[in-house]
C-alpha positions, -999 to 999 in steps of 0.1 A, spaced: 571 411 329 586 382 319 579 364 358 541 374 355 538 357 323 554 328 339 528 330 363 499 329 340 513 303 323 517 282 358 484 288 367 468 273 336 490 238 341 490 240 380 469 264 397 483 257 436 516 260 422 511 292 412 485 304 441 516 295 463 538 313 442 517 341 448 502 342 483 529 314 500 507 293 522 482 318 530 449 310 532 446 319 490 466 291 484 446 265 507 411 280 487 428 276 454 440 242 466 406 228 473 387 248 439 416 225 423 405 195 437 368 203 430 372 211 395 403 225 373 387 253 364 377 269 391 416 267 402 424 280 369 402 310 377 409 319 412 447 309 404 447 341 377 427 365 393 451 358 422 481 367 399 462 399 378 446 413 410 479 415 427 503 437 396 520 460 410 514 499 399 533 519 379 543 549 393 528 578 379 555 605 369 559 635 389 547 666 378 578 686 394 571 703 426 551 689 451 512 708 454 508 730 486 492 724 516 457 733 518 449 752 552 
């Protein structure tokens, strides 16, 4: 929790910072990269919905026993 919020934060103060974070040098990075240097806000944007696309699942508790196999 505590690293996505770091995240969010980085993305409003450096967007390719955290794009990179996120995707590494993939080609997300090199889009934010030029969105930043077209505008700030546009890297602002793609740099979050980078970061809140990608949260991981929780897992969903099990209900026990596993269902049987329809045949």
């Amino acid at each position: 929790m505590i690293v996505m919020i770091l995240k969010i934060v980085l993305a409003f103060f450096l967007p390719p910072t955290a794009a990179f974070w996120q995707a590494r040098l993939g080609l997300q990075f090199w889009i934010n990269l030029i969105l930043t240097i077209i505008g700030w806000i546009p890297g602002v944007i793609h740099a979050l919905w980078l970061i809140l696309r990608n949260r991981p699942k929780r897992a969903e508790p099990s209900k026990g026993s596993p269902s049987p196999a329809k045949g």
